[in-house]
C-alpha positions in Angstrom: 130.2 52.0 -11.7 133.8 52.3 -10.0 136.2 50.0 -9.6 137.9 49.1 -6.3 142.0 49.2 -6.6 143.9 47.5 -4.1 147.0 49.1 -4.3 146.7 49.9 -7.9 145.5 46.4 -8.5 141.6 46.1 -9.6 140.0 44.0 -6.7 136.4 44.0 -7.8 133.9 47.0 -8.4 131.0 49.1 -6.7 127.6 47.7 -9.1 124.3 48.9 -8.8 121.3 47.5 -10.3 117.9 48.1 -9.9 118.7 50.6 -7.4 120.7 48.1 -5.5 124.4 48.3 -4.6 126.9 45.3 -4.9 130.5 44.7 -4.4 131.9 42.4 -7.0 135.2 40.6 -6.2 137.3 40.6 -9.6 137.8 37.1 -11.0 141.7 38.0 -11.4 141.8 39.3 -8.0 140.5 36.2 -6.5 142.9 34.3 -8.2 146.1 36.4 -7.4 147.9 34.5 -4.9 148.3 38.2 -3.2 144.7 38.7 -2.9 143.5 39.7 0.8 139.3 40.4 1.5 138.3 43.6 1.4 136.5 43.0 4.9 136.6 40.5 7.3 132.9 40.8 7.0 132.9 40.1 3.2 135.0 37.2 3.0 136.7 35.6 -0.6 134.1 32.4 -0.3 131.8 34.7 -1.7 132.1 36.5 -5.2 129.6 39.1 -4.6 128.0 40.8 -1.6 124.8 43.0 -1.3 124.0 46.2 0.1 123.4 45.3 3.5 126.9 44.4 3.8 128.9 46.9 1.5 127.3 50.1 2.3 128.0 50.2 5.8 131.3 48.9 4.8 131.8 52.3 2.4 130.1 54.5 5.1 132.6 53.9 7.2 135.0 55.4 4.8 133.3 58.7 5.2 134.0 61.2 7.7 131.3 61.9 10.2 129.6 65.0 12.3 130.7 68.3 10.9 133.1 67.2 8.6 130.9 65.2 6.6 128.3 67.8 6.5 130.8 70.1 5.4 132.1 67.7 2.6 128.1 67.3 1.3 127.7 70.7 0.6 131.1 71.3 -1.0 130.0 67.9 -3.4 126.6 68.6 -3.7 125.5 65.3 -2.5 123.3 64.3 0.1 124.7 62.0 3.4 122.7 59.5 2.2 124.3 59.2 -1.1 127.2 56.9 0.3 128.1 56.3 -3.2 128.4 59.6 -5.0 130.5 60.7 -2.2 133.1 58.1 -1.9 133.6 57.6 -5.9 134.6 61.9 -5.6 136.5 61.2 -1.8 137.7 58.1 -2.8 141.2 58.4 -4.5 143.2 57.8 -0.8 141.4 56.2 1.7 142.2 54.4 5.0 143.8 50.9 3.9 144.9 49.9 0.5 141.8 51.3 -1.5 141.0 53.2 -4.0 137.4 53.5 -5.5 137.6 55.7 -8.3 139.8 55.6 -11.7 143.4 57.4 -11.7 142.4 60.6 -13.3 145.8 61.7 -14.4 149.5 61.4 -12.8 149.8 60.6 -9.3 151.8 63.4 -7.7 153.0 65.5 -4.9 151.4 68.4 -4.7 154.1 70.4 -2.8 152.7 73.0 0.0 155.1 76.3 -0.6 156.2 77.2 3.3 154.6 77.5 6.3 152.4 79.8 5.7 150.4 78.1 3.2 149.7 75.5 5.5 148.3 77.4 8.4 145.9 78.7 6.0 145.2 75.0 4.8 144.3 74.3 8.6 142.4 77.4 8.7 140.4 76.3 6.0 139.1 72.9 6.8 136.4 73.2 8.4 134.9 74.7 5.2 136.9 72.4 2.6 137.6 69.2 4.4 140.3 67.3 2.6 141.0 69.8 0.3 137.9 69.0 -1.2 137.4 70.5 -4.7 140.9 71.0 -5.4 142.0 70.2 -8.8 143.0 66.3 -8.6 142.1 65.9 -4.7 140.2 63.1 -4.1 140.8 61.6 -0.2 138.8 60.7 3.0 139.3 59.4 6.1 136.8 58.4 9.1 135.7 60.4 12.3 134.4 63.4 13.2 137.9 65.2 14.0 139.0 67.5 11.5 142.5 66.0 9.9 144.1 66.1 6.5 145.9 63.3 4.8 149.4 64.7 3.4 152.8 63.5 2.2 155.7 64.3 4.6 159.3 63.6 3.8 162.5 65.4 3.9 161.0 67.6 6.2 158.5 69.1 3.6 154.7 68.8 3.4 152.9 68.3 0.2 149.9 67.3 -1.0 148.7 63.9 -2.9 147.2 64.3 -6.1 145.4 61.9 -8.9 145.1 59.1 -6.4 149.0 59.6 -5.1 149.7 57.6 -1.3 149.5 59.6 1.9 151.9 59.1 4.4 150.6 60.7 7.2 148.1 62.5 8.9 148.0 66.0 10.4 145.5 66.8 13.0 145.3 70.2 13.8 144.6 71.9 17.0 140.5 72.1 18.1 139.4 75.1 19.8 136.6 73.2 21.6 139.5 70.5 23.2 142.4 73.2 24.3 145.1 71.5 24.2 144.2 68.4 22.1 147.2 68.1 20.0 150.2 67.7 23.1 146.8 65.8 25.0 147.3 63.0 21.8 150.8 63.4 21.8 151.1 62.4 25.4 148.8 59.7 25.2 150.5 57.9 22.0 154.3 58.5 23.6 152.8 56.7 26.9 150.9 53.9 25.3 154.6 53.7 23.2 156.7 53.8 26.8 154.7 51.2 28.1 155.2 48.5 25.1 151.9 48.7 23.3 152.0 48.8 19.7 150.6 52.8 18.6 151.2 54.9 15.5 154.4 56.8 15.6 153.4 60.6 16.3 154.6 64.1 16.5 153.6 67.4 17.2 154.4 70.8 15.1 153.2 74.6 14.5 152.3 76.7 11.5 152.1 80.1 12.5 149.7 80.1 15.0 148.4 76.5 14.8 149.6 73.7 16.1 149.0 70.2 14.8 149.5 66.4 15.2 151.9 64.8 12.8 150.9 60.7 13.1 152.7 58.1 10.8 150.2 56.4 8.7 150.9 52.3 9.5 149.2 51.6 6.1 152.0 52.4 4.1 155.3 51.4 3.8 157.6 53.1 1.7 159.8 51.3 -0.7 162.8 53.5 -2.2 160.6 55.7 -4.2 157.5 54.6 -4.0 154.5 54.5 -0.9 153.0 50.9 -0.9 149.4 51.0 0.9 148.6 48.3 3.4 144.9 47.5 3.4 143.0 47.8 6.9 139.5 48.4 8.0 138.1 49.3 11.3 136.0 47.0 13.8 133.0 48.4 12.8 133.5 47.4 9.0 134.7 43.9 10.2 131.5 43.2 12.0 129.1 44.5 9.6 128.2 47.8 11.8 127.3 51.7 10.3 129.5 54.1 11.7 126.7 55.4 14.2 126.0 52.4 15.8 130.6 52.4 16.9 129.5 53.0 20.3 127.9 49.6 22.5 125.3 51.7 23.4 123.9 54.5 21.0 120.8 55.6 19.2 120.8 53.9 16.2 118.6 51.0 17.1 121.9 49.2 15.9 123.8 47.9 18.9 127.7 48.4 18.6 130.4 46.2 19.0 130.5 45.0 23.2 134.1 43.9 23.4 133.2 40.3 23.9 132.5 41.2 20.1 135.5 42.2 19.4 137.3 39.7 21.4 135.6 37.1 19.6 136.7 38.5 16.1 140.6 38.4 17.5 140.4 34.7 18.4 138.5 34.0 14.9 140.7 35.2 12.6 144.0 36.3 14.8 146.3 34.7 16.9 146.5 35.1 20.7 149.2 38.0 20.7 146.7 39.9 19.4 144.3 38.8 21.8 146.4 40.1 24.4 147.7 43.3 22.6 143.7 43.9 22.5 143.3 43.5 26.1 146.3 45.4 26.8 144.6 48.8 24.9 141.3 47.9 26.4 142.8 48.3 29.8 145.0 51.4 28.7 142.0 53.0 27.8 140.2 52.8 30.7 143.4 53.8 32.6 143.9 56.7 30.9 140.4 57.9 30.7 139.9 57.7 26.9 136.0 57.2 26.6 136.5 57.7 23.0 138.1 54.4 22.1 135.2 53.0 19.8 135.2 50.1 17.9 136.3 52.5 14.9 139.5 53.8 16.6 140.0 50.2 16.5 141.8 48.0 13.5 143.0 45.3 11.6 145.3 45.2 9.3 144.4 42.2 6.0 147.3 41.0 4.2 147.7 37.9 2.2 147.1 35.1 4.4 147.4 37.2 7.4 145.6 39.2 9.9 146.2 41.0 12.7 145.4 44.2 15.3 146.7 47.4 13.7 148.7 49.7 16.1 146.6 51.8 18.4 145.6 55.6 17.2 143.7 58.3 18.4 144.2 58.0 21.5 143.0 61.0 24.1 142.4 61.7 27.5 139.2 63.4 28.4 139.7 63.2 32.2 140.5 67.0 32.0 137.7 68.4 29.9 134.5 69.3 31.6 132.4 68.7 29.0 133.7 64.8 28.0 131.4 62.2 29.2 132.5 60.0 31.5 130.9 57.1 30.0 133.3 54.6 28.1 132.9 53.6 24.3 131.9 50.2 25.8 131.3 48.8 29.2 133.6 46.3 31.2 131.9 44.1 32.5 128.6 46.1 32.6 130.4 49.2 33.8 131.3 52.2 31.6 132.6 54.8 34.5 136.3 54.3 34.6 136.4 54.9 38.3 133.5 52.7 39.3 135.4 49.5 37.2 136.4 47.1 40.1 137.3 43.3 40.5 133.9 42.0 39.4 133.8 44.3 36.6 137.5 42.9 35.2 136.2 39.6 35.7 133.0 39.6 33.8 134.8 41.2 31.2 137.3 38.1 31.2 134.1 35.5 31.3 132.3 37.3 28.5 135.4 37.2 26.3 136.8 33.8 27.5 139.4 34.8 29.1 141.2 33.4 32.4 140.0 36.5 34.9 143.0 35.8 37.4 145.3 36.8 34.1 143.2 39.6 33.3 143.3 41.2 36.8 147.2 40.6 37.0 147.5 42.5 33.5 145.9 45.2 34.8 147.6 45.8 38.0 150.9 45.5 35.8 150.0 47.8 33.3 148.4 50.1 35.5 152.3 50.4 37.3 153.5 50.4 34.5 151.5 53.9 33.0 152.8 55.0 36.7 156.4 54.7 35.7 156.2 55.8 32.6 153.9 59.2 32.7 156.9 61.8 33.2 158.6 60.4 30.7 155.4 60.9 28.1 155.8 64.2 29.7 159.2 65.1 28.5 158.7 63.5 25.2 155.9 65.8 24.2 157.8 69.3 26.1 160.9 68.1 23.7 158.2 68.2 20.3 158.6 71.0 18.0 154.9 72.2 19.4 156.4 72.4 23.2 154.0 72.1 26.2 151.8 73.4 25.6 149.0 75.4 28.4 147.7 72.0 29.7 150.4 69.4 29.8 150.6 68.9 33.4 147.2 68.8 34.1 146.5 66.0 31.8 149.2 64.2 33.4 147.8 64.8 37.1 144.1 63.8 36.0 145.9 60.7 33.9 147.8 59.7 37.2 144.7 59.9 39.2 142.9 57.4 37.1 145.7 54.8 36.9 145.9 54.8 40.6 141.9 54.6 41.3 141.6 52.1 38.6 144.7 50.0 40.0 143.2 49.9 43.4 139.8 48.9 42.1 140.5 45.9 40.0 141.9 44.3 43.4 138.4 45.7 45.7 134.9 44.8 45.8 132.7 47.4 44.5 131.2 49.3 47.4 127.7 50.0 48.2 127.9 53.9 47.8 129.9 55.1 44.9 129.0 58.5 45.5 131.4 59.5 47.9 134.2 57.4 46.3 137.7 59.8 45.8 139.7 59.5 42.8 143.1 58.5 43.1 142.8 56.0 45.9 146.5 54.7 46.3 146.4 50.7 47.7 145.4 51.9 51.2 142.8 53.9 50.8 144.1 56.5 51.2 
């Protein structure tokens, strides 16, 4: 059965008997005065957990949607075979993990010019990852297509025999035009307006274009890429990755955000409580429905914990076919425009939180979105991938919602949304 490396260090190992899957902490590990839990949900009190609690945990490893259909049939394997598909994805994963055996030399697999990684892009949707490349062994979560690479001294290459990533390249999607400066915008705002995000760029390769995102989960130390471990809400409250939406059709419920609020003050200090709040109401403000409980993290270090920076953050005000519902309500609301006062302030009651606070914070960082947007703006136009066709209109539809959802948290919610404009300004008007 595989061992789990943290970091090169053996922190326990994947053990299945009787047909049952276990995760074993290693006795050495738990007596390393740099050991850190895998999960928040399988805590060092205990030396060994059970299947109920370590394959969602691995699950969550995976990719999902198309991606992970198309990694099955490149393995072989079945979806449900959470095991046989990690041990062969598993050499660089999200975190400080590895579950799988260095199979040779870690290396730098170098990617020759340009060229040669516009076909790379072109290919993923057949070969996610790189996926039965001699020595490639990586995965990462969601259901976007992206590839995990090495980027330094302005060079792309490719990790190899459990070598770090350093960053993430998300590539263009045909069925979101204008995805890549959309992600861009939205992680120079959140950036502009003091929240703590991922550091991002965009670039082309022939006729692709891509996002370039610093991985926070590693640190590089003169010549060597340490990995921070992290995991995402969903694996630190136990959930499967279908059930990261509050309401789904699992059966499962997902994390509400009194959920996750609760798991902040638990184990995190109250800076993080309000850097949570802070991308809870920049997410509404900006329109990103998407902002599940797994495109949000924690970051487990030696006698610390604490909220990753924010990621994948997107606006889907300007698609037509996004939904308009929110990963998770506020306050028993998941429209953006239809969140008002009462809304904010069940939100602050459910997560014990002082609701007059709340409401200030998000009139403040609503004006502060405001002063901020054409600045995003000409960040992104100055990225190698330029403006793009779309730019402006994500900015227009972003500015619309940060008005409508400024003017709401201070109004009483009317009895007829239907005939509610977006972009109300504080008259009205």
């Amino acid at each position: 059965m595989p061992d789990v490396y943290a970091d090169g260090v053996i922190a326990g190992a994947i053990e299945t008997r009787l047909g049952e899957t276990a995760f074993v902490y290693d006795a050495a590990w738990l007596k390393s005065p740099a050991h850190f839990p895998l999960s928040l949900s399988m805590p060092l009190s205990a030396r060994e957990w059970g299947p109920d609690v370590i394959l969602p945990w691995l699950m969550n490893l995976l990719p999902e949607g198309a991606p992970l259909r198309a990694l099955t049939r490149a393995l072989g394997a079945s979806a449900e075979d959470v095991l046989a598909l990690i041990t062969a994805s598993g050499g660089d994963l999200a975190g400080a993990l590895s579950i799988r055996a260095p199979d040779g030399l870690a290396r730098n697999e170098p990617i020759r010019d340009e060229a040669a990684l516009e076909r790379i892009l072109n290919e993923l949707p057949a070969k996610p990852f790189l996926v039965g490349d001699a020595g490639v062994a990586m995965s990462l979560a969601g259901a976007q297509e992206k590839l995990p690479v090495v980027f330094e001294n302005d060079a792309f290459a490719i990790p190899v025999n459990g070598a770090a990533s350093t960053h993430i390249l998300k590539p263009d999607n045909a069925n979101l035009p204008g995805s890549v400066q959309n992600e861009a915008l939205c992680m120079q705002l959140a950036r502009r307006c003091g929240l703590n995000v991922a550091e991002a760029t965009t670039g082309t390769a022939g006729d692709r274009s891509y996002l370039l995102v610093t991985r926070y989960d590693r640190v590089r130390n003169e010549d060597a890429v340490r990995r921070i471990h992290q995991e995402d809400f969903c694996q630190a409250l136990g959930r499967p990755p279908g059930a990261k939406y509050e309401h789904n059709q699992t059966g499962i419920p997902g994390p509400s955000l009194a959920e996750m609020f609760a798991l902040i003050r638990e184990h995190m200090t109250a800076r993080d409580t309000n850097r949570f709040l802070d991308a809870v109401i920049f997410n509404i403000a900006i329109g990103n429905v998407d902002s599940h409980a797994k495109n949000y993290s924690v970051l487990l270090q030696a006698g610390r914990v604490e909220l990753a920076p924010l990621y994948d953050l997107m606006s889907g005000l300007a698609w037509a076919n996004i939904t308009e519902n929110h990963a998770q309500s506020v306050g028993g609301q998941r429209r953006g425009r239809y969140i008002f006062r009462r809304h904010w302030q069940r939100l602050a009651e459910a997560a014990g939180l002082s609701a007059p606070a709340v409401l200030r914070r998000v009139v403040a960082l609503c004006d502060r979105i405001a002063a901020e947007l054409q600045g995003a703006r000409q960040d992104v136009i100055a990225m190698p991938a330029g403006k793009g066709m779309l730019l402006d209109t994500f900015c227009n539809e972003i500015a619309a919602r940060v008005t409508t959802v400024r003017f709401n948290a201070g109004a009483d919610e009317p009895d007829d949304l239907s005939d509610m404009p977006e972009g109300v300004d504080s008259q009205g008007g």
